[in-house]
C-alpha positions in Angstrom: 72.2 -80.3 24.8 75.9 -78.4 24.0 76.3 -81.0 21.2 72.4 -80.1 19.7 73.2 -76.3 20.2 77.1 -76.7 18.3 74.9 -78.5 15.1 72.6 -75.9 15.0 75.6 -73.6 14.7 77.4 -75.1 12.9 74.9 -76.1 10.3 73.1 -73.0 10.6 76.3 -71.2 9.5 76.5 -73.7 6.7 72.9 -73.0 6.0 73.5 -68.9 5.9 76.4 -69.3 3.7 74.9 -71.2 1.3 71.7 -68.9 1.4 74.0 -65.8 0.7 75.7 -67.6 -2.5 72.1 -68.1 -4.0 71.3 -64.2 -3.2 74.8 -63.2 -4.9 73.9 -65.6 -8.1 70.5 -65.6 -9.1 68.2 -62.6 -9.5 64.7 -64.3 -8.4 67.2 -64.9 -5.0 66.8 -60.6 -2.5 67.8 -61.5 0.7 69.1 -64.1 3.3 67.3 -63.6 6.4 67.8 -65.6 10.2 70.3 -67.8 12.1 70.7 -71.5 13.4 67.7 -73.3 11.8 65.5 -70.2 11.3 66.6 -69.1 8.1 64.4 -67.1 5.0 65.3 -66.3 1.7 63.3 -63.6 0.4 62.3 -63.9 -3.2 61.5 -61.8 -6.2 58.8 -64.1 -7.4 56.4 -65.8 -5.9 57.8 -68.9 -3.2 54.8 -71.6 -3.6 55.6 -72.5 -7.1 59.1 -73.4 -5.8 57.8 -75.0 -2.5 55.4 -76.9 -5.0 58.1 -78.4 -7.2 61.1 -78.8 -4.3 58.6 -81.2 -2.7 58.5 -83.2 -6.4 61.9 -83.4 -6.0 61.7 -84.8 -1.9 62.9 -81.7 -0.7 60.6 -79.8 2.0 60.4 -75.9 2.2 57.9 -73.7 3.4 56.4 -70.5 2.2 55.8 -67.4 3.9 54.2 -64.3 3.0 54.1 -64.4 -1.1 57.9 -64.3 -1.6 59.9 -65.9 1.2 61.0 -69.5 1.5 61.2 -70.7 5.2 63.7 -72.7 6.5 62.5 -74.4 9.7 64.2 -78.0 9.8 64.9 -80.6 12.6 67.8 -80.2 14.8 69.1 -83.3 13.3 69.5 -81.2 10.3 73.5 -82.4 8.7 75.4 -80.3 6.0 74.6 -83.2 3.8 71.2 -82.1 3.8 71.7 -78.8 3.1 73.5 -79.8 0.1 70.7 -81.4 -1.5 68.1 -78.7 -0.4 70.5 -76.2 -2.1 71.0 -78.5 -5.7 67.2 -78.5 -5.9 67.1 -74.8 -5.2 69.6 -73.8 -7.8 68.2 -76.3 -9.9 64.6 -74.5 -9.5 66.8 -71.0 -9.5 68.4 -71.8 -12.5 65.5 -72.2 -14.5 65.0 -68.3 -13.7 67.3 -65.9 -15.1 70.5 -65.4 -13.3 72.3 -62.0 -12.3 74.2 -60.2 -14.4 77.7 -59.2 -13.7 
């Protein structure tokens, strides 16, 4: 059980900061919201067209409400995972405009 509940914090973390550099980068990207493996990222544009293509690309995310992506994964969950969850994202991001600085 300690070693489950240090993955989900440690990965969570991972999960969070990773989250927050998509909401600092693209402008479809408001809000990071949650902690350990309950994590939201609030949208300025609708989430199901991006849930609909992530799963094209093998990734799994989850809609809520009309603009927030839902992060809900197994406790097995590894940064390695997170990495390719986030290259689809900013892939699907990126094809939306990005902030300006």
């Amino acid at each position: 059980e300690e070693r489950l509940l240090e993955n989900v914090s440690k990965v969570g973390g991972y999960l969070h900061q990773q989250l927050q550099e998509l909401v600092a980068k693209y402008a479809a990207a408001q809000e990071a919201r949650g902690c350990g493996f309950i994590q939201g990222l609030v949208l300025a544009i609708p989430a199901r067209p991006l849930v609909e293509q992530a799963l094209a690309e093998g990734v799994l995310f989850n809609s809520t409400q009309d603009t927030v992506l839902r992060f809900l994964p197994p406790f097995l969950l590894e940064e390695k995972h997170v990495d390719k969850g986030m290259r689809v994202l900013k892939k699907l991001l990126g094809k939306k405009r990005k902030k300006s600085m």
